[in-house]
C-alpha positions as CSV (number, residue, x, y, z in Angstrom):
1,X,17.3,-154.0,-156.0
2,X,18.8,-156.5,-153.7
3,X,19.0,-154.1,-151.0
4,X,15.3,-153.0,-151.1
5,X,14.2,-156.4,-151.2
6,X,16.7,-157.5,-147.8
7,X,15.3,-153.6,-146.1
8,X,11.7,-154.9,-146.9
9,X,12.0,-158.5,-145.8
10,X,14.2,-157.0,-142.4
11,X,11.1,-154.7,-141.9
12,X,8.5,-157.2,-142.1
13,X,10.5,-159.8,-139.6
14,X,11.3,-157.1,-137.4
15,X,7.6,-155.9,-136.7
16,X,7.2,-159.6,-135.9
17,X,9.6,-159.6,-133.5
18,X,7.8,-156.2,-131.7
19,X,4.6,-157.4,-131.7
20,X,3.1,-160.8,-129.3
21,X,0.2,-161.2,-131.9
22,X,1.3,-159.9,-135.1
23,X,-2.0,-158.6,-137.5
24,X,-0.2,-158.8,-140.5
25,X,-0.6,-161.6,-143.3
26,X,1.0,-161.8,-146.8
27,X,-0.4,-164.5,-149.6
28,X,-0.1,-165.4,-152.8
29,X,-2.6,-166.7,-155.3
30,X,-3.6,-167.8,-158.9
31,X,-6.1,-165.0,-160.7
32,X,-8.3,-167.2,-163.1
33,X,-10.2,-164.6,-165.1
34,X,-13.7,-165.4,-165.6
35,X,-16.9,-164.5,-167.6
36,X,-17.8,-163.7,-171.1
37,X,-16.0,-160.1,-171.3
38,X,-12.7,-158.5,-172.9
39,X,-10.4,-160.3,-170.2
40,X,-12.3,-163.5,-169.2
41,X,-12.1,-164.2,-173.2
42,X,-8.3,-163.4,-173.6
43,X,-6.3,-163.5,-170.8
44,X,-4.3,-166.1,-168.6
45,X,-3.9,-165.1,-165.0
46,X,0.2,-165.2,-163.8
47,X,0.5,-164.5,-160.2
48,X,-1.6,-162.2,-157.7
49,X,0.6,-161.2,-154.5
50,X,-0.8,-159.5,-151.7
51,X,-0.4,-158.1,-147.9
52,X,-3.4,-157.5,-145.5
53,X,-3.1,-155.6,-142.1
54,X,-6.2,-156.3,-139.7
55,X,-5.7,-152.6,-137.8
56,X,-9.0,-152.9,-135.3
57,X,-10.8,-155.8,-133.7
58,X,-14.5,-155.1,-133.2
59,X,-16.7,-158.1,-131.3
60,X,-16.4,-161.0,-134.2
61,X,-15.0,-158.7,-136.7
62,X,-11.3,-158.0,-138.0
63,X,-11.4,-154.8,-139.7
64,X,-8.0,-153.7,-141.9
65,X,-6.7,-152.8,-145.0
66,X,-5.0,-155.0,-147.9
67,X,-3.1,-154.6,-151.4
68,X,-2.7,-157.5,-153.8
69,X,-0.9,-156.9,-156.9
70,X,-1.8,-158.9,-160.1
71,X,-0.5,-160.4,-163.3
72,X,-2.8,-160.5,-166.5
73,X,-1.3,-162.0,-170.0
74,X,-2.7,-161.9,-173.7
75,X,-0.5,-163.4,-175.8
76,X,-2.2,-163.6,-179.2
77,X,-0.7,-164.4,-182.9
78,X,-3.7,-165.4,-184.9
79,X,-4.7,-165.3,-188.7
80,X,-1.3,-165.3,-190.2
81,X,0.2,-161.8,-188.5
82,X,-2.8,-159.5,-188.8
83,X,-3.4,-160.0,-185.2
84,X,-0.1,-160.7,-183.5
85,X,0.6,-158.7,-180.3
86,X,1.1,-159.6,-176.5
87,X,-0.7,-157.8,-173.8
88,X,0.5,-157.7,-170.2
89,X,-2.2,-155.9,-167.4
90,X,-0.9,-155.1,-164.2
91,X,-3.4,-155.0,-161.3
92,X,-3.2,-153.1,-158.1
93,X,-5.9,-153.5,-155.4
94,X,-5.9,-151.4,-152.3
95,X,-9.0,-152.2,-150.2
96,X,-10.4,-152.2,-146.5
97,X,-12.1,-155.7,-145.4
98,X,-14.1,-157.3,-142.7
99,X,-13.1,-160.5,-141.8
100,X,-15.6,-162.5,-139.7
101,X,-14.3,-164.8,-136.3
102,X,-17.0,-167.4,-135.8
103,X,-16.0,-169.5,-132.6
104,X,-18.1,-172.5,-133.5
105,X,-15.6,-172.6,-136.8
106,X,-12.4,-171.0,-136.1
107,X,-10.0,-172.5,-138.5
108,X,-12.8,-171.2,-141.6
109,X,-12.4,-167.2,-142.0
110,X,-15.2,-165.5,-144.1
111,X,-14.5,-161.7,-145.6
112,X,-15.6,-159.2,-147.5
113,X,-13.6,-156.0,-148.9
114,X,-14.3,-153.2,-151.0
115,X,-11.8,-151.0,-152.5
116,X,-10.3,-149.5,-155.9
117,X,-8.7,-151.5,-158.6
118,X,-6.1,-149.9,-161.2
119,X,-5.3,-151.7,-164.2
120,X,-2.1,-151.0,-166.2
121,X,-2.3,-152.8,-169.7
122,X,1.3,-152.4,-171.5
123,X,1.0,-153.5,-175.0
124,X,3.1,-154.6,-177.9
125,X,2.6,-155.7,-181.6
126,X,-0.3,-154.9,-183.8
127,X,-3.9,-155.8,-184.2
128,X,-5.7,-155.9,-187.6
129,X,-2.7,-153.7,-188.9
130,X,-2.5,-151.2,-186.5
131,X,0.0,-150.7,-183.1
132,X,-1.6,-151.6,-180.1
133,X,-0.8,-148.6,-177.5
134,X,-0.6,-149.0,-173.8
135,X,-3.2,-147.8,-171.5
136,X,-4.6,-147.5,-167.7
137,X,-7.9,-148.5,-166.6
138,X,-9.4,-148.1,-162.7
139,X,-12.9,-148.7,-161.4
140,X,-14.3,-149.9,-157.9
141,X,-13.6,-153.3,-156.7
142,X,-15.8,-155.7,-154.2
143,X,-14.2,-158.6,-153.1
144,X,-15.6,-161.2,-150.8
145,X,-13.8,-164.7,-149.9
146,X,-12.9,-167.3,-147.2
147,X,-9.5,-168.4,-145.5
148,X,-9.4,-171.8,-143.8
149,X,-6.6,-172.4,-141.3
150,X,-3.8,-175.1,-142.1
151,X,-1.7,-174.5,-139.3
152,X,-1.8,-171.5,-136.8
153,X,0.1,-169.5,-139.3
154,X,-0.2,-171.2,-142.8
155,X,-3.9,-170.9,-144.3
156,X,-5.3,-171.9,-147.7
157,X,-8.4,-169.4,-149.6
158,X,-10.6,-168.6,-152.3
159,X,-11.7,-165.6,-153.0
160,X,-13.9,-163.8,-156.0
161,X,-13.2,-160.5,-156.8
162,X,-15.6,-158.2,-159.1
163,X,-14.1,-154.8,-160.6
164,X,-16.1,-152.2,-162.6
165,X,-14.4,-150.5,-164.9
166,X,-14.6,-146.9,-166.3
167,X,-14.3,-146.4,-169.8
168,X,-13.4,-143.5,-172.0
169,X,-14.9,-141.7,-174.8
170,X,-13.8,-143.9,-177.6
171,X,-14.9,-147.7,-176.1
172,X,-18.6,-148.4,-175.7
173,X,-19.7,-148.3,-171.9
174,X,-21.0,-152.1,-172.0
175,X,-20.8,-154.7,-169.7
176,X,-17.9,-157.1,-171.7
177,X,-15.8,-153.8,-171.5
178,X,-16.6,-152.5,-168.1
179,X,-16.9,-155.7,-166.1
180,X,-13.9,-158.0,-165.0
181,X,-14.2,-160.9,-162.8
182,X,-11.4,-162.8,-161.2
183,X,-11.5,-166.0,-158.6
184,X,-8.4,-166.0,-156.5
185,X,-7.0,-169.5,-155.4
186,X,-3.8,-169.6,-153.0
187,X,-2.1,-169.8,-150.0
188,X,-0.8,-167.7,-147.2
189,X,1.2,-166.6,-144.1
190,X,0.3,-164.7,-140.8
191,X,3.8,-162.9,-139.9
């Protein structure tokens, strides 16, 4: 494990070192779960990690592609063991973005993304009685948000991120199962 971790962190600093203006950013943020549906009710945000590559430079626009990985936690032991069970989601986000340069500005970096979202719940314990089983869940994602500059390589941002889920057969296609919202509050680093 240590030796995939030093390979990663030696390829990273070594595509600094080949590049004079390296397009490559990593962050990391705190996922707050939001709104009046099946996560925003029960579940604490741990950690959402992420890398984004701007691969094309078009007039005021940074076009790329990005990945964030999340932690989600439900950790529930209410009415004296019936419900007692702790449920860990597991996001991963690949998206393309638009990130918008506005001279006048220049430390304050707008965006907008739109990608897939996968959701990986693995459960333990039971829930009125019965074993809670894990399961996957995916659905489109739109993501818009804004980086302000720090330094010329350190940058704070807030971002919102909207995922709509698909359901299966056996859970009602409603909005408080199909609809998670997450605001995104951290910090980052241009490589």
């Amino acid at each position: 494990m240590k030796q995939k971790l030093l390979l990663a962190l030696l390829l990273i600093f070594s595509i600094k070192s080949l590049s004079q203006d390296s397009k490559l950013s990593i962050e990391m943020n705190f996922p707050i779960p939001i709104d009046q549906n099946f996560i925003g009710k029960s579940y604490n945000g741990i950690i959402d990690v992420g890398a984004k590559y701007r691969f094309a430079e078009i007039t005021n626009f940074n076009i790329g592609t990005s990945i964030n990985g999340g932690i989600l936690v439900n950790n529930t032991n209410k009415n004296n063991g019936i419900q007692d069970f702790k449920v860990t989601s597991y996001l991963i986000q690949p998206k393309v973005f638009a990130e918008l340069k506005i001279e006048s500005i220049s430390k304050f970096h707008p965006f907008v993304g739109f990608g897939y979202t996968f959701m990986i719940f693995d459960a333990s314990g039971t829930n009125n009685g019965f074993d809670v089983s894990d399961s996957t869940h995916s659905g489109i994602n739109a993501n818009f948000g804004i980086a302000y500059d720090i330094t010329n390589r350190i940058f704070a941002e807030i971002q919102y991120d909207y995922v709509k889920l698909k359901v299966d057969n056996e859970t009602p296609n409603t909005t408080f199962n199909t609809n998670v919202n997450l605001l995104k509050i951290g910090l980052g680093l241009r490589l």
